[in-house]
C-alpha positions in Angstrom: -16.3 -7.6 20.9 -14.1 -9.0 18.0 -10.6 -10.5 18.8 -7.4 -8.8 16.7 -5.8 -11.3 15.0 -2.1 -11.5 15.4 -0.7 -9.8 12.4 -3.5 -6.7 12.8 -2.6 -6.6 16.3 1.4 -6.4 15.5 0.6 -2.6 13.5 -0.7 -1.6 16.9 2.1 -2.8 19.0 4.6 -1.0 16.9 3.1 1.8 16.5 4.8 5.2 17.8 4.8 8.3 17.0 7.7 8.0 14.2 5.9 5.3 12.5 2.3 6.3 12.3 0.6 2.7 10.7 -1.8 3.7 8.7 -2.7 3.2 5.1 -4.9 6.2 2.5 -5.7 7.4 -0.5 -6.2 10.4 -2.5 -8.7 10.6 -4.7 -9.2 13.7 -7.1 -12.8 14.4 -8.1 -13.8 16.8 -11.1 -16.8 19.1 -10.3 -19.8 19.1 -12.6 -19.7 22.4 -15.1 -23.1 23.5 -13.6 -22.2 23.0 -9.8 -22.3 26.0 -7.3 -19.5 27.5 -5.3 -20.8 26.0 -2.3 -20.4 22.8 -3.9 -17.8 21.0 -1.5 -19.4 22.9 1.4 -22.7 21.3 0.8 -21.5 17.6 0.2 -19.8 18.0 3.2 -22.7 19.3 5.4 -24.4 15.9 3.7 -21.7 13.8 4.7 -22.4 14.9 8.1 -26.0 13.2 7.8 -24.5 9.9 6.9 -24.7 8.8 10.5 -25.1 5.0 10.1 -21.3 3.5 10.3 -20.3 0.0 8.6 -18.6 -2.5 11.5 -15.0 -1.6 10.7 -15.6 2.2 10.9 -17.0 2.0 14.8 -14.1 0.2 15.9 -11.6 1.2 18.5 -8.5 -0.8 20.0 -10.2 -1.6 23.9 -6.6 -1.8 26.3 -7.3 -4.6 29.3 -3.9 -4.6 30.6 -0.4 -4.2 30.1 -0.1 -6.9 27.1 -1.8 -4.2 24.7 -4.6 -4.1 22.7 -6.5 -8.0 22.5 -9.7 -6.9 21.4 -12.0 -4.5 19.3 -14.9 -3.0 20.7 -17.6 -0.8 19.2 -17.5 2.7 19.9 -21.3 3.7 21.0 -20.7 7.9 20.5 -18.4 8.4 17.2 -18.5 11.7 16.6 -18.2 12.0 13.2 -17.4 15.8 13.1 -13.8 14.7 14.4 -14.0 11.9 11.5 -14.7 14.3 8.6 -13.1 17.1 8.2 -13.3 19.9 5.7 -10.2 21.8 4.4 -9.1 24.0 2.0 -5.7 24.7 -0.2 -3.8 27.8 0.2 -4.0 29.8 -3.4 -3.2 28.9 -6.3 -4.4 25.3 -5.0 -2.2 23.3 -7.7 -1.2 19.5 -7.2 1.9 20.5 -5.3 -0.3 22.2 -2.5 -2.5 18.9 -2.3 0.4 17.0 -1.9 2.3 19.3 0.7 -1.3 19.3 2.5 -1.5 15.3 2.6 1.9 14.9 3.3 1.6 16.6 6.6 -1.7 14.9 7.2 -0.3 11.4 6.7 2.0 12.3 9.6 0.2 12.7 12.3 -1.3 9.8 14.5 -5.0 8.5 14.5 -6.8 8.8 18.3 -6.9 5.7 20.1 -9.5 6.6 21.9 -11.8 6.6 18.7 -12.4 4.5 15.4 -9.2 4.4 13.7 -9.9 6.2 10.7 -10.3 10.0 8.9 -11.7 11.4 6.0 -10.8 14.8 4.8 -13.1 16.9 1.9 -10.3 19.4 0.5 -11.7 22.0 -1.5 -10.0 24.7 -3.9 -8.3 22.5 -6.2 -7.2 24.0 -9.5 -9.5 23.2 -12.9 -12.9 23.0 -11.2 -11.9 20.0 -8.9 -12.0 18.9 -5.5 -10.1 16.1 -3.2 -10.5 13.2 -0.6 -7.7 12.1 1.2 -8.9 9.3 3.7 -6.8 7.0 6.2 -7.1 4.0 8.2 -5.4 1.8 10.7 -3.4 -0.9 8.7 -4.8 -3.2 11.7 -8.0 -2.6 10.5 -7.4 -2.9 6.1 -4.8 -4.0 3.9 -4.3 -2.6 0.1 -6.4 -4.8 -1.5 -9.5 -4.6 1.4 -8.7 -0.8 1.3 -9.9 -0.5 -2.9 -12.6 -2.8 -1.8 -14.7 -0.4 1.1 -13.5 2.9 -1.6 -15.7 1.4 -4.9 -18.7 0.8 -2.7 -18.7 4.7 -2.3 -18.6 5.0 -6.2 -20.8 3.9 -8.9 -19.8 3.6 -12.6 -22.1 6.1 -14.3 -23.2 9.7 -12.0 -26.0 9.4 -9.6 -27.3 11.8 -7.2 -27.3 9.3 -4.8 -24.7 10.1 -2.0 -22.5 7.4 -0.2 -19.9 8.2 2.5 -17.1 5.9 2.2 -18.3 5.0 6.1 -21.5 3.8 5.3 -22.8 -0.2 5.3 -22.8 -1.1 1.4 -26.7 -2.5 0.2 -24.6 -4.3 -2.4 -20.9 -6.1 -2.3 -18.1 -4.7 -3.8 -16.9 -5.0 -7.4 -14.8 -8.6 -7.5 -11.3 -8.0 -7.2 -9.9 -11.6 -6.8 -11.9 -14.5 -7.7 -15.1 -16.1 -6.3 -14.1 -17.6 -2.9 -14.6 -21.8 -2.8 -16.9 -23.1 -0.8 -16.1 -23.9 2.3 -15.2 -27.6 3.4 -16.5 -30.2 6.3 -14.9 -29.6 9.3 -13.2 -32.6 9.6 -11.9 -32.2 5.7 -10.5 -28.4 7.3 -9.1 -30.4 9.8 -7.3 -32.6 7.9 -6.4 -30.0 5.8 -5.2 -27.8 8.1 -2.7 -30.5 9.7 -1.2 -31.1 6.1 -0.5 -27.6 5.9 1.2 -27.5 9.1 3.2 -30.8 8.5 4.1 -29.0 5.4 5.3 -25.8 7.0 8.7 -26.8 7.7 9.9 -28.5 4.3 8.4 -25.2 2.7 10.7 -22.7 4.9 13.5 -25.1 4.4 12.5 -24.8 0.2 12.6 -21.3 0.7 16.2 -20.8 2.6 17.9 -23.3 0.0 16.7 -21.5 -3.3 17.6 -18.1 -1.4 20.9 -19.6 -0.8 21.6 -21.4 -4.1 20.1 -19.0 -7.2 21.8 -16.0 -7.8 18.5 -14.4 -8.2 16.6 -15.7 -5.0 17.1 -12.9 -2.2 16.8 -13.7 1.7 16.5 -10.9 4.1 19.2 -9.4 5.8 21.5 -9.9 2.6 20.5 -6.0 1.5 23.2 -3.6 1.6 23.0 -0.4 3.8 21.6 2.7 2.2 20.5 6.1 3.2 16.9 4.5 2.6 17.8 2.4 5.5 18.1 4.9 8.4 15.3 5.4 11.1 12.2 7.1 10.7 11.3 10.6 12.0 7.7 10.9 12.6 6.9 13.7 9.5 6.6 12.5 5.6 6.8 13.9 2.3 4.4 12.4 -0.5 4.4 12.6 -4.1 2.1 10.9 -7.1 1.9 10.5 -10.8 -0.2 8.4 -13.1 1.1 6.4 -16.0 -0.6 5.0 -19.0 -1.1 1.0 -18.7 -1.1 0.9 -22.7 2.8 2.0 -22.4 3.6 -0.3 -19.3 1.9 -3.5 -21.4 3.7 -2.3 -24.7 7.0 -2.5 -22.8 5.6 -6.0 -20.9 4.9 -7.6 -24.3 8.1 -6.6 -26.1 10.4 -8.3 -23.1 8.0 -11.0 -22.3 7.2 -9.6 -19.1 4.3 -9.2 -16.5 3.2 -5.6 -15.5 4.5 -5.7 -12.6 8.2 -6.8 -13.8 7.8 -3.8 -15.5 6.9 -1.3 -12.2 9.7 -3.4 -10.4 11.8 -1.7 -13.2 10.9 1.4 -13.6 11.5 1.3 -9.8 15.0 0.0 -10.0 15.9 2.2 -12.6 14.3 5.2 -10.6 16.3 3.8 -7.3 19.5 3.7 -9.2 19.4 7.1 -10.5 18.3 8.8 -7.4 21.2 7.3 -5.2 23.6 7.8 -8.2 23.0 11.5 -6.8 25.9 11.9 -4.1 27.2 8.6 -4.4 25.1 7.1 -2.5 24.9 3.5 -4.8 26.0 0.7 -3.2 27.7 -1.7 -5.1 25.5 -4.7 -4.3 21.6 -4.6 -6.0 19.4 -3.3 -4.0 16.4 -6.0 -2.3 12.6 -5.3 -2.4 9.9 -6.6 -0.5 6.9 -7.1 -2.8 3.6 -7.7 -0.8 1.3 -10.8 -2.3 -2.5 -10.8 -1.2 -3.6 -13.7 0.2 -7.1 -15.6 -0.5 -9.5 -13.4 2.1 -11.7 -15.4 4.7 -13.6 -12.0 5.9 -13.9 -8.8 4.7 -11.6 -6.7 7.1 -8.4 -7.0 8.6 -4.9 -8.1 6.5 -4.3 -10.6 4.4 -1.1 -10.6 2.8 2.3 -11.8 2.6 5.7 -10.8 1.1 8.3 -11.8 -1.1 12.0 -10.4 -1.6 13.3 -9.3 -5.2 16.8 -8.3 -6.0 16.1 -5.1 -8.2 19.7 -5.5 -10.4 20.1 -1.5 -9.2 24.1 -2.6 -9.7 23.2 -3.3 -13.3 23.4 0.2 -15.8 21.4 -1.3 -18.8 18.0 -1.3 -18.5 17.1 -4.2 -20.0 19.5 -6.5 -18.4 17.8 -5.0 -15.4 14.9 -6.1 -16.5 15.8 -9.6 -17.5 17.7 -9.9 -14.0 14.1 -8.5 -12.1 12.1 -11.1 -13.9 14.4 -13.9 -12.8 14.6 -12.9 -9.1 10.6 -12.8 -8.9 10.8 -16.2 -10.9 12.5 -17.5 -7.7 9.8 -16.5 -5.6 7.0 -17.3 -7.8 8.3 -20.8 -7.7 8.7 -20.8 -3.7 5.3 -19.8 -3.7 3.8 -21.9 -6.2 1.0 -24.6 -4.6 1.3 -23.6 -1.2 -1.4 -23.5 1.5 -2.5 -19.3 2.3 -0.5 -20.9 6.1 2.6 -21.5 4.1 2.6 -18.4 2.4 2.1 -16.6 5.5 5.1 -18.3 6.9 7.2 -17.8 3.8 6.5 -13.9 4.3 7.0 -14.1 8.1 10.4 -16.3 7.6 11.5 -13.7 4.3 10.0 -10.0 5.2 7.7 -9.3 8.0 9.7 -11.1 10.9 13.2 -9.7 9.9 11.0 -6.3 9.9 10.0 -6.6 13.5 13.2 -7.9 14.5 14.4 -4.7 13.2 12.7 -2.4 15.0 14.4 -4.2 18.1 16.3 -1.3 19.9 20.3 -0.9 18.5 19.6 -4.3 16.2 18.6 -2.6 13.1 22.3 -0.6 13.6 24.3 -4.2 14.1 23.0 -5.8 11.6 22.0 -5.6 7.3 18.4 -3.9 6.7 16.4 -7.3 5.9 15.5 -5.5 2.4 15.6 -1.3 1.2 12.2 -0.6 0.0 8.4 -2.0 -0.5 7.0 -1.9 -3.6 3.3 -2.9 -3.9 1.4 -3.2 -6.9 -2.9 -3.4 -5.7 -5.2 -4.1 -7.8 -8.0 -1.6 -8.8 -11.1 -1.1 -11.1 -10.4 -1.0 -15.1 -13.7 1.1 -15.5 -13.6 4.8 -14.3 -15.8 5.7 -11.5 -18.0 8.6 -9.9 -19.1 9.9 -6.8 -21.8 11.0 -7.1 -21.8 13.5 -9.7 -18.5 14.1 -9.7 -16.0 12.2 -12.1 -12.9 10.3 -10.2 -9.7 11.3 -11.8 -7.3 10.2 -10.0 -7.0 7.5 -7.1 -3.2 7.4 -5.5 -2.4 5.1 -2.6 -0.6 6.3 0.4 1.0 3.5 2.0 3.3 3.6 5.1 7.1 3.5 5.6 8.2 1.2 8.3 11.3 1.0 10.4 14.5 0.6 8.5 12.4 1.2 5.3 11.9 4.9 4.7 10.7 4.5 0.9 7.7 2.9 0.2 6.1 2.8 -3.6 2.4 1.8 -4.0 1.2 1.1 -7.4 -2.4 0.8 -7.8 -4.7 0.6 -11.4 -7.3 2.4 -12.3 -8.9 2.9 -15.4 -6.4 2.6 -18.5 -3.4 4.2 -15.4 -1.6 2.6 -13.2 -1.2 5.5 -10.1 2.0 5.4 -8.4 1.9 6.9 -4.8 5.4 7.3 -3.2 5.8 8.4 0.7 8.9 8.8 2.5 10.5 9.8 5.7 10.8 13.7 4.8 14.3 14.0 6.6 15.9 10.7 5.1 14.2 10.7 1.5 15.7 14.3 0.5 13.8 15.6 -3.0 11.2 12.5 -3.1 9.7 14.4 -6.3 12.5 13.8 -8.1 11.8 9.8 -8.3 9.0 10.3 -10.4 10.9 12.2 -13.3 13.4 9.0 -12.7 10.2 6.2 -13.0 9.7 8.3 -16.6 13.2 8.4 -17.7 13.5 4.7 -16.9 10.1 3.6 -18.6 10.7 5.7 -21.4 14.3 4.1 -21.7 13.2 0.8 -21.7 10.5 1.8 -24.3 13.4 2.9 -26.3 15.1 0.0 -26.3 12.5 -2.2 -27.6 
């Protein structure tokens, strides 16, 4: 029996069927030139064999009363038939079949009653290739945690050793963040841990005043209304593209700006353009919440935070944009900067995920401002490309969750000399989601231009 902590707990409670809260990914394997038809047929029939089930995967919620689900407890007869699954795409199985395919499977609920996960082998992919779309309760895995159990599956050079993404790893996980300190004497914990909570009010109060002050710092509830910002029906619409990292850093380098300044952009620029459609800008920037990973004490489970960013979507030049993007995460770079992994939780849980909660309350999210209009996450993945298998990984595109009020949300993740951007929506209140990924080009390749 292992108890849910508070925040993992929280994506169970709100859970219904219009906001489904889980995270995936889609990955997009090439087939070796000499492999059979039965290719996919046969890895799957293997997968099946795999029958020995890491901790996280033979979890289910356990229910011992009205309060909701307190605890996980190991589920003794998984059958792993239900788990993986094995599809195909209608002809002429191009991308836009895979993504119609995962966009209705990203819809549906995971089974309670069984380990919160699914993993579905999709077979018929254009170009000799094949597909893995695989989800999992956000109360058991963040973004970050999410990458991690996926490499343990792949190797960097083809093997014919099979590993289903299920399975207990012999070996850890590629480092994503750095080595993990050693841990302290209790009674140093202890002290620390009461300096961190003498230190928790001064740090909200830090937090408020620089929202309040800076014309770039952003506090929630200060977003304006948009038709991103109307509640969720239960189906979703997905839609992916890759970029080249090489013209992200060019643009990065010229403007003295990180990466992700840069993805924040594109974003804006993207936002603006879509809601230009119909009127539908508001006059007042639009506010992002940006998730931050936190330093991990275990391998499963969440640890993250958020910060707010004004994206400058009232700005037309997309440099200015840019400049104004950088100064608004400067804001909350500084807010965070030396603060305990408490503090930071509390900064997120004063800026981001408390108003989110709050606005899932029944008729508030109508009375009041959406806290912000959209998530936009940038996780980090491997540099090196990877296989499974025998079969080379060309693509890997996150496919995160809208939440209440939110009906946009962009996941970035890199991989190899890409970054992959994964965009899923509320398929009634995000109308033509495709089209934001001809506006993240026209906006990259703008500010390319102005350089």
């Amino acid at each position: 029996m292992t108890v849910i902590p508070p925040m993992d707990a929280m994506f169970l409670a709100t859970e219904t069927r219009e906001h489904p809260m889980h995270v995936g990914g889609l990955h997009i394997f090439r087939l070796p030139d000499d492999a059979p038809a039965d290719h996919v047929q046969q890895l799957y029939r293997q997968l099946l064999e795999c029958t020995e089930l890491a901790p996280m995967y033979r979890r289910k919620p356990a229910w011992p009363g009205p309060v909701g689900a307190l605890r996980w407890v190991d589920d003794d007869a998984i059958d792993l038939e239900y788990h993986v699954r094995h599809s195909a795409l209608p002809r002429p199985g191009r991308v836009r079949e895979l993504l119609a395919l995962v966009s209705r499977l990203h819809g549906s609920l995971l089974d309670r009653h069984r380990p919160l996960w699914e993993f579905h082998l999709i077979e018929g992919l254009q170009d000799n290739r094949f597909a893995v779309y695989a989800k999992v309760h956000h109360a058991l895995t963040d973004g970050v945690n999410a990458v991690r159990n996926t490499m343990r599956m792949l190797s960097a050079e083809p093997t014919g050793e099979l590993r289903a993404l299920w399975s207990p790893s012999p070996r850890p996980a590629l480092p994503l963040d750095p080595p993990a300190v050693a841990p302290a004497a209790p009674w140093l914990r202890a002290g620390a841990l009461a300096k961190n909570v003498a230190g928790l009010v001064p740090t909200l109060a830090g937090v408020a005043v620089k929202g309040l002050r800076h014309p770039d710092g952003a506090l929630p509830f200060d977003a304006p209304r948009t038709v991103l910002n109307r509640p969720l029906t239960g189906a979703r619409r997905f839609a992916a593209q890759s970029w080249s990292i090489d013209r992200i850093k060019g643009v990065a380098e010229r403007f003295d700006a990180t990466l992700n300044d840069v993805v924040l952009a594109m974003c804006s620029g993207a936002l603006r353009e879509y809601l230009s459609n119909g009127s539908r800008l508001p006059a007042k920037s639009l506010v992002a919440a940006v998730p931050v990973a936190l330093p991990r004490t275990d391998g499963d489970g969440n640890a993250v935070t958020m910060v707010l960013c004004r994206l400058a979507t009232d700005v037309a030049d997309p440099v200015e944009r840019l400049r104004r993007i950088q100064a608004s995460m400067r804001v909350a770079k500084d807010t965070m900067y030396g603060r305990s992994p408490l503090q930071l939780s509390a900064i997120g849980a004063l800026t981001s995920i408390g108003p989110s909660g709050l606005s899932a309350v029944p008729g508030l999210g109508a009375a009041v401002p959406p806290p912000y209009n959209v998530v936009i996450s940038n996780v980090p993945g491997p540099r090196e490309r990877l296989y499974w298998r025998d079969a080379g990984l060309q693509g890997w595109y996150p496919v995160s969750m809208p939440i209440e009020g939110q009906s946009l949300n962009i996941t970035v993740l890199s991989y190899g000399d890409s970054l992959e951007f994964g965009l899923i929506g509320c398929r009634r209140n995000v109308a033509h989601l495709q089209r934001l990924l001809g506006n993240l080009e026209e906006n990259l390749a703008a500010l390319e231009a102005a350089g």
